[in-house]
C-alpha positions in Angstrom: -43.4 -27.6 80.6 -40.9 -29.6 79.9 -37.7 -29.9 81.9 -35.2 -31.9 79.8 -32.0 -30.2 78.1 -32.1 -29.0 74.8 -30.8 -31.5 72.3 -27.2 -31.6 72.3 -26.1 -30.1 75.5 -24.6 -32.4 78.0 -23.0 -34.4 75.1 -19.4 -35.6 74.6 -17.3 -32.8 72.8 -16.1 -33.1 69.2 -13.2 -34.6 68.0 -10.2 -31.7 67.9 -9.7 -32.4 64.1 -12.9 -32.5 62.2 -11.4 -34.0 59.0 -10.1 -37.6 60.5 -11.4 -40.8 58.7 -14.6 -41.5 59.6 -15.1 -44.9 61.6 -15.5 -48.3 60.1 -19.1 -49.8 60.0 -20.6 -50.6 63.1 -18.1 -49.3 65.5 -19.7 -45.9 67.9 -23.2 -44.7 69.1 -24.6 -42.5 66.0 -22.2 -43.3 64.1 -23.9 -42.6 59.9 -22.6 -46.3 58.9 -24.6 -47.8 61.8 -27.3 -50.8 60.8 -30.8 -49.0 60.3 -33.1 -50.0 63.1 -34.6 -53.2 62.8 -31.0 -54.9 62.2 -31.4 -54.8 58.4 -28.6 -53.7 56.4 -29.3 -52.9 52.8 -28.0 -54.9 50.5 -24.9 -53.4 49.3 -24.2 -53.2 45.5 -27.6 -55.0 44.8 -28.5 -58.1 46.0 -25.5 -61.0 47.3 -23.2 -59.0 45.0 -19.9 -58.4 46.5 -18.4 -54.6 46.8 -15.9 -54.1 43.9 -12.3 -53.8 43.8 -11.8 -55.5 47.7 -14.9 -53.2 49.7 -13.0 -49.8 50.0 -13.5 -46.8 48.0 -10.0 -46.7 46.4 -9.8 -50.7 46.5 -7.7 -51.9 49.4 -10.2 -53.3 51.7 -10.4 -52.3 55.2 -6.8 -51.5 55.4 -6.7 -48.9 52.4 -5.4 -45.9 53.8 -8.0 -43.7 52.4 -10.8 -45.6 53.3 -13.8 -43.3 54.8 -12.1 -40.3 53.2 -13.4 -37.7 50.8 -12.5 -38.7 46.8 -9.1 -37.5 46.2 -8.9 -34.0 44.1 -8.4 -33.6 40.5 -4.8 -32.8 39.6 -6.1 -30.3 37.3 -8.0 -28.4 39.9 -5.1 -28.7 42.2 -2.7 -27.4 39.2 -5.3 -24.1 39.3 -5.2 -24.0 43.2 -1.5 -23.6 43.2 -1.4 -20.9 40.6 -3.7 -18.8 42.4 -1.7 -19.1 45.5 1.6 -18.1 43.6 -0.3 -15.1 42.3 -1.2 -14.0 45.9 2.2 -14.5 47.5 4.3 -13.3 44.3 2.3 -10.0 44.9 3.7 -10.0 48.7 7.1 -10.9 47.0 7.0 -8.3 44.9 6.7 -5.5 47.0 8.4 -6.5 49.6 11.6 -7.2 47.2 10.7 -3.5 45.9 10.2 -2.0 49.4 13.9 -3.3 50.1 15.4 -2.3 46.9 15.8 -5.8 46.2 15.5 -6.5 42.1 15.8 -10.0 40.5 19.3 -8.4 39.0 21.1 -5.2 38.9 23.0 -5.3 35.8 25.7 -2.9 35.5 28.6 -1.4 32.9 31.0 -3.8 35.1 29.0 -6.1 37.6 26.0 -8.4 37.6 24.5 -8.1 41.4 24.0 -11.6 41.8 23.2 -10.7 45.7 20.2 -9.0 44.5 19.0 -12.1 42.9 19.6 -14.1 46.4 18.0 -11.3 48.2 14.4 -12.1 46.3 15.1 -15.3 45.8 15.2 -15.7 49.5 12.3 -13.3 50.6 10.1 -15.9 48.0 11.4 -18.9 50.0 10.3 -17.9 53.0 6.7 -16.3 52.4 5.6 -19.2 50.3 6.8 -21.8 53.1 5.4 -19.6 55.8 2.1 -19.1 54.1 1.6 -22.6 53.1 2.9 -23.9 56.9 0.2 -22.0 58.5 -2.4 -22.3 55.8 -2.3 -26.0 55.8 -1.6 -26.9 59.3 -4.4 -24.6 60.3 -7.0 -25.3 58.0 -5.8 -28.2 55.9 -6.1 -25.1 53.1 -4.3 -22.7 51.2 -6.9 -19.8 50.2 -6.8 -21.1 46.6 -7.7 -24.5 47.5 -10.3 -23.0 49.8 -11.6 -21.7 47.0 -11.7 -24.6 44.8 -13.1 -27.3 47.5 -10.2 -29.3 48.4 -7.9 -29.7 51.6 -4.9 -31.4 52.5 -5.0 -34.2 54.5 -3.0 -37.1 56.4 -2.5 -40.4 54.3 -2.9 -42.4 57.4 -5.6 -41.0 59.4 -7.4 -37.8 57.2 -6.2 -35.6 59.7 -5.2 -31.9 59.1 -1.2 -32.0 59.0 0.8 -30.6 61.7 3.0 -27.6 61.9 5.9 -30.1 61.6 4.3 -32.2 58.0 3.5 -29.0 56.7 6.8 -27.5 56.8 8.3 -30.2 55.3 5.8 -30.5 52.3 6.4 -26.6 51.6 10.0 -27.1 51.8 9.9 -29.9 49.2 7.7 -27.8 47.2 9.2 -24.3 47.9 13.1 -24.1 48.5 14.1 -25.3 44.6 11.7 -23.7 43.8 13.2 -20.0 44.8 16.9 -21.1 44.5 17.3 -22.9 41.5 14.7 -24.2 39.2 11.1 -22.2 39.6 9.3 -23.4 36.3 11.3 -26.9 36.2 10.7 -27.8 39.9 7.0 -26.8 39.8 6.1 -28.6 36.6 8.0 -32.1 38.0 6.9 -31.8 41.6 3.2 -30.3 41.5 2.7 -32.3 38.0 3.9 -35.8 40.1 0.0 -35.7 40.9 -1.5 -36.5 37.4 0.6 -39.8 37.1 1.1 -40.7 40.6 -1.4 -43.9 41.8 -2.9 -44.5 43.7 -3.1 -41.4 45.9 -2.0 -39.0 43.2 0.7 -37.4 45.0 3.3 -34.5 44.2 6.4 -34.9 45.5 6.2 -32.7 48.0 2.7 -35.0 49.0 5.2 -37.9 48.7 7.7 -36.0 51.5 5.6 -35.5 54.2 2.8 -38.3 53.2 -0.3 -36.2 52.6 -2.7 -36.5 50.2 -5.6 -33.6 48.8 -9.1 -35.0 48.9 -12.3 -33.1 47.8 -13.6 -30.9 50.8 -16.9 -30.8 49.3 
C-alpha cells in the first residue's frame, strides 16, 4: 500500500484573496499560463501574428491594469444589479422608518415636518452604506450582483476592496443619494458606467478606484 500523502496536503496555503490578478506568463510552479511540456508554446493568434491591441486583454500591454482579470460587466446588467439591491434595502427602510413613526412628510393644517423627512432620509443613508460596506468588502458582492455574476474588484490588483474603499464607494454612491437628489444622483453616478472607457466606471467606481468584472 501506498504510503505517500494524498494529493494536496502538505502544500503552500492559498492566497487570502481569491480574486487578485492572476500572474503574468511564466512566472510560479503550476501556474495555468505556464509553457506546455516540451517547451512549446502555441502560437498565439495564429502563426507569427502579433496579439492585437498591445498583448493585453483591454489593450495596454503588460502594464494594463486589468490585465489577467475577468471581462469587465455590462453596464446594463450592473444597472439591474443595483435596482435589486435598492428593492431589498428600501424594504428594510421602509419598516424601519414605519417602526419609528418616521414618514417621508407629515403635512399638517400649519406645519410641514421637514424633520420627518431627515429622519428617513437618514435611516436610507446609513443601511444602504452599511449593506454595501460589508457586502463588498466581504465578498466583492452585493446579493444582486451575486445574483447576476459580477463582483467588485480593485483597479490595481483584482482584489476584493477593503472596509476602508468600500465605504468610500458607497458614500459617493449613497449620501446624495438620501439627502438631496435620489433619481438625479443615481441616473449620473451609476449611468457614468455606460460611457466611461476604458474601465467603465460610475463615479462612485471612479472614488475609490474599483472596477466590476464578470464573476463567471
Amino acid at each position: 500500500m501506498s504510503t505517500e500523502p494524498p494529493p494536496g496536503s502538505g502544500g503552500q496555503p492559498p492566497e487570502d484573496d481569491p480574486f487578485k490578478k492572476q500572474p503574468p506568463p511564466g512566472e510560479g510552479a503550476g501556474s495555468p499560463y505556464d509553457s506546455p511540456p516540451g517547451g512549446q508554446e502555441p502560437p498565439p493568434y495564429g502563426g507569427d501574428q502579433p496579439p492585437p491591441y498591445g498583448g493585453g486583454p483591454y489593450g495596454g500591454g503588460p502594464e494594463e491594469p486589468l490585465a489577467g482579470m475577468p471581462p469587465l460587466a455590462d453596464s446594463g446588467k450592473r444597472t439591474l444589479a443595483r435596482i435589486i439591491d435598492m428593492i431589498l434595502v428600501g424594504v428594510v427602510v421602509w419598516l424601519l422608518a414605519w417602526g419609528f413613526n418616521v414618514d417621508e412628510y407629515g403635512v399638517g393644517a400649519d406645519e410641514v415636518d421637514t424633520g420627518s423627512s431627515l429622519g428617513q432620509s437618514t435611516i436610507a443613508a446609513v443601511l444602504f452604506m452599511a449593506y454595501d460596506t460589508f457586502m463588498i468588502s466581504k465578498w466583492g458582492q452585493t446579493l444582486g450582483k451575486k445574483w447576476l455574476g459580477m463582483r467588485v474588484a480593485n483597479l490595481d490588483n483584482g482584489a476584493t476592496p477593503s472596509v476602508q474603499t468600500a465605504l468610500i464607494r458607497s458614500a459617493v454612491l449613497w449620501i446624495p443619494f438620501a439627502f438631496c437628489c435620489a433619481c438625479l444622483w443615481t441616473v449620473i453616478c451609476g449611468g457614468w458606467s455606460f460611457f466611461d472607457k476604458p474601465y467603465k466606471q460610475g463615479l462612485h467606481d471612479k472614488a475609490a478606484k474599483t472596477v466590476v468584472v464578470s464573476a463567471t
